[in-house]
C-alpha positions, 0 to 999 in steps of 0.5 A, spaced: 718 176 636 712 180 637 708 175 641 713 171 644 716 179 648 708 181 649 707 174 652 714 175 656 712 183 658 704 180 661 706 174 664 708 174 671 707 173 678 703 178 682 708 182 687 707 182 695 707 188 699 713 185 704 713 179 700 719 176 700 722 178 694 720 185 697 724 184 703 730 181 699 730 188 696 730 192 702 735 189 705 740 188 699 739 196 698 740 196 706 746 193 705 749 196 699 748 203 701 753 202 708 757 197 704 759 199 697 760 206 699 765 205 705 768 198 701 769 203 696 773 208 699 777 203 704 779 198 699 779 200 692 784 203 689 782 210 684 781 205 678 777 201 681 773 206 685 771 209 677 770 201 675 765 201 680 762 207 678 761 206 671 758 199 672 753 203 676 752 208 672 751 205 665 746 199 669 742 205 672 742 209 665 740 202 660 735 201 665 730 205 661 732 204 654 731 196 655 725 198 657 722 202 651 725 196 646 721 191 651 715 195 649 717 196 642 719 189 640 711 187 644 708 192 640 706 196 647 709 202 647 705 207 648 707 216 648 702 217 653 706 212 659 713 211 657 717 216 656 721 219 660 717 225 664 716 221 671 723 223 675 725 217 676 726 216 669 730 221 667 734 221 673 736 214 670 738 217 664 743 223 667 746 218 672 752 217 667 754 224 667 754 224 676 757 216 675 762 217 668 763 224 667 763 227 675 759 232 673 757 236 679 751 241 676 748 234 674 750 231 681 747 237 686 741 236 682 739 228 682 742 227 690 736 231 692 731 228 687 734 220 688 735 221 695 727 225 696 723 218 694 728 213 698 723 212 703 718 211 699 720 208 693 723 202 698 717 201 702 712 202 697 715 200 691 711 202 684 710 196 680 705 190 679 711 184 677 715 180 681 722 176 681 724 174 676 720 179 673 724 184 668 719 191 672 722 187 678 730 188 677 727 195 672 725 197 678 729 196 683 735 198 678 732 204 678 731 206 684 735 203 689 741 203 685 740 210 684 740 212 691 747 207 693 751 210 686 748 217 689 751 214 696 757 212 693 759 218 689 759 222 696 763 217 700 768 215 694 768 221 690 768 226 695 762 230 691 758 235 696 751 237 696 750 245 699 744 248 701 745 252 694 744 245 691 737 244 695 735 251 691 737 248 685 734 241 685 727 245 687 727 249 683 729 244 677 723 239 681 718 245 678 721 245 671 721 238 670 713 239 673 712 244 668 714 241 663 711 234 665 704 237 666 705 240 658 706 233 656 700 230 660 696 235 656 698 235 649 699 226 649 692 226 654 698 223 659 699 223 667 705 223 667 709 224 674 702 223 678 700 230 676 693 230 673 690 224 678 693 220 683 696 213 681 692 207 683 697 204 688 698 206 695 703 212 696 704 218 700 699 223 695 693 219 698 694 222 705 695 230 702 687 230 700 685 231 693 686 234 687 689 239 684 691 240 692 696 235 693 700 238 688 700 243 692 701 239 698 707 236 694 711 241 694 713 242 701 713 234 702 719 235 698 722 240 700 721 237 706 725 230 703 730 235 700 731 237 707 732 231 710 736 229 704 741 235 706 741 232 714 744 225 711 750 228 708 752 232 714 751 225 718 755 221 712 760 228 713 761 227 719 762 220 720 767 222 715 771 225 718 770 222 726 772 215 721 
């Protein structure tokens, strides 16, 4: 079984920048995150609604586990690049609590987290593997679908993000870097891109070296968490205007 996981793992096509599988993607997300949230809100009853939420949830949470025994079964897991100090990691593993438990604390905190790397995440997508890949879907679950169910629980749900919420999600942002830096020391790691930039393209290749990207990080996000405020004031607005 190792060799045959292994091979599986290491056998791929090469994924294009805006290839087709690339724009498949995009406006797949494009379409779910308009769609599904005011589908859900008009036409489904609340047990329907909490269906879709659950399926979305626990998608979006089984993504990073079947990833891990992916590596285990292939003999490839390695501590210093699959545990779950990247953000979107752990993201995934909390979303059942937003999507199954409605846990509010837990919301605030991922709708600025998952909503901050959207753009970047749809347009510069951190992977190496193409459809039908598993990193593919992996990716995509992980990423996309995180923001829809994010999306979802504002419009179905009625779950509302305050500028309170911003302040946490920053300040929790800070912990988890602090915590992954101390990973990235004691395992030799570099989780969340903190001890050097990732060798694909993305945004920290425009905010100069290290260690001031980090730096430069910072107000990036807090400037994402800011435009993430504005996109519910406008999905509240659209709201109550429908």
């Amino acid at each position: 079984m190792r060799s045959a996981v292994a091979g599986y793992l290491n056998s791929y096509e090469n994924f294009e920048l805006f290839g087709p599988s690339h724009w498949t993607a995009i406006f797949l997300f494009l379409f779910l995150v308009f769609w599904l949230p005011w589908y859900g809100k008009n036409y489904l009853n609340p047990n329907q609604q909490n269906r879709v939420g659950y399926v979305m949830g626990v998608l979006i949470f089984i993504n990073y586990p079947i990833w891990v025994l992916l590596e285990s079964l292939g003999g490839s897991f390695d501590i210093a690049l699959h545990l779950p100090f990247q953000l979107c990691r752990f993201a995934n593993l909390l979303m059942p609590l937003v999507m199954i438990k409605r846990n509010f604390r837990t919301f605030e905190i991922l709708y600025f987290w998952g909503l901050s790397g959207m753009l970047q995440g749809m347009m510069t997508p951190d992977i190496v593997q193409d459809f039908p890949h598993f990193h593919y879907f992996r990716y995509f679950v992980g990423h996309h679908l995180l923001v829809v169910a994010l999306i979802y629980a504002v419009v179905v749900y009625d779950m509302k993000p305050t500028l309170n919420s911003l302040k946490k999600a920053f300040i929790a942002l800070n912990i988890f870097l602090a915590v992954a830096l101390f990973a990235n020391i004691l395992l030799d790691a570099n989780y969340f891109w903190i001890m050097e930039k990732p060798p694909m393209a993305s945004l920290l290749d425009y905010m100069g070296p290290w260690p001031w990207y980090i730096l430069a990080g910072e107000f990036v996000a807090l400037a994402h968490f800011g435009f993430a405020y504005l996109l519910f004031l406008w999905i509240e607005k659209r709201k109550i205007s429908g």
